[in-house]
C-alpha positions, 0 to 999 in steps of 0.5 A: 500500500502506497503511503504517500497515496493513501495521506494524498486520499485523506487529505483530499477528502478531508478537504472537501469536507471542511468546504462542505461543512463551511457550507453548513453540511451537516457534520454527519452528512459531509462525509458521504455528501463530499465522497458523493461529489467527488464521485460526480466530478469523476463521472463527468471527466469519465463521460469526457474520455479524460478519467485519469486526468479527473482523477488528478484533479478532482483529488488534488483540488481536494488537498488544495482545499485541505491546505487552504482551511488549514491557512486560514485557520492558522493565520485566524482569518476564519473562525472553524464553525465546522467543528463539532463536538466529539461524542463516545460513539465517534469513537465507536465508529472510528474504531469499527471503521479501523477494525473493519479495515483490519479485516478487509485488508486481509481478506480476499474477495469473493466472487458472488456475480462473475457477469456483473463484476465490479472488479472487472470495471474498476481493473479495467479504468485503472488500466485504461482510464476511460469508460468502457464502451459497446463493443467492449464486453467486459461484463454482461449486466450493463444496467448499472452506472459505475458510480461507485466503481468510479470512487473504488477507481479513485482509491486504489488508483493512489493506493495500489490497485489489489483486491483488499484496496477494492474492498477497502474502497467500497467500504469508506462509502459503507462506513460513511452512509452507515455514520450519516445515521447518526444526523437524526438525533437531536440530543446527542447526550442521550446514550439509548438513542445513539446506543439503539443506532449502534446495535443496529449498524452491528446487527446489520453486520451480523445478519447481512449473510447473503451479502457480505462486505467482501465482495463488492455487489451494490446491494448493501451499499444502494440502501445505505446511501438511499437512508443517507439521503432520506436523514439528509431530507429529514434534518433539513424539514426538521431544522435540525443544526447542521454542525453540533 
């Protein structure tokens, strides 16, 4: 695993989610919605013929981004109103991320659709840098827009390209959609309430039999982002403070 690559993916993606959160995107929203963006973004330069270049720029501009919060925090010129307080199950959820991690980072992956396979795709713009087209028959199933193979391609692309980075890839989405859950509450303090969100997020672990974490089918990953989408709305028509 590259380590220059994988501190260029962080900062990267912390510096969309300062921007993001300047722009009063809730905190446990920003996540999701910056690597959301940042998939768009790729999309677009991959419609273009030009996803090698996207990937340059859309992650770049991201450590940019990075760089300039940073200045202005430094030299006092704006006020860090994106902070948020640290609550215990952030802690939870940094843990279970990294322990997660552990495990897909030495697991192999799983074949569960060889005509649809998204390792295919995602070897494939690596290597190639552009979308595929017609007459190219890497995969029978060709319903799906590569969205999310599109992020996984950015990831391993500044990590190494390997089938535990895939996975890791497809899991930061996971992970993010999972945290964003953590929005509807209203008083943080309360520990049932986030207690009940955690014992859900481990039984969906434990229970999600048919579709596991090492391989990477969308069928978990769809819903995940579709209830982001739905706390997304609800915060909004609640007013509920985008930053606390």
């Amino acid at each position: 695993m590259s380590i220059v690559g994988l501190i260029i993916l962080v900062s990267s993606l912390l510096g969309y989610n300062n921007i993001l959160r300047i722009l009063d995107i809730n905190a446990y929203l920003s996540w999701i919605t910056s690597m959301l963006v940042q998939t768009i973004l790729l999309y677009i330069f991959a419609m273009l013929g030009y996803l090698h270049l996207g990937i340059y720029i859309v992650t770049l501009m991201g450590v940019v981004f990075f760089i300039s919060t940073l200045l202005l925090v430094f030299f006092k010129k704006r006020k860090l109103k994106h902070t948020k307080k640290i609550y215990w199950f952030d802690i939870w959820m940094l843990i279970f991320g990294l322990l997660l991690i552990n495990v897909l980072h030495n697991s192999p992956l799983v074949h569960y659709d060889n005509y649809s396979h998204w390792a295919t795709i995602i070897k494939f713009l690596v290597f190639e840098g552009h979308l595929p087209d017609a007459a190219q028959k890497l995969i029978t199933f060709t319903s799906y827009p590569p969205a999310t193979a599109l992020f996984i391609t950015n990831f391993v692309f500044w990590v190494h390209f390997s089938e535990s980075a895939m996975l890791i890839g497809q899991f930061v989405l996971i992970w993010a959609a999972l945290y964003a859950m953590f929005g509807v509450l209203r008083d943080r303090m309360r520990s049932l309430n986030t207690f009940v969100i955690c014992f859900v997020i481990s039984l969906i672990q434990i229970f999600n039999i048919s579709i596991r974490m090492n391989n990477l089918l969308v069928d978990f990953l769809l819903p995940l982002i579709a209830v982001a989408g739905l706390i997304g709305i609800y915060m909004v028509d609640c007013k509920i403070k985008p930053n606390t």
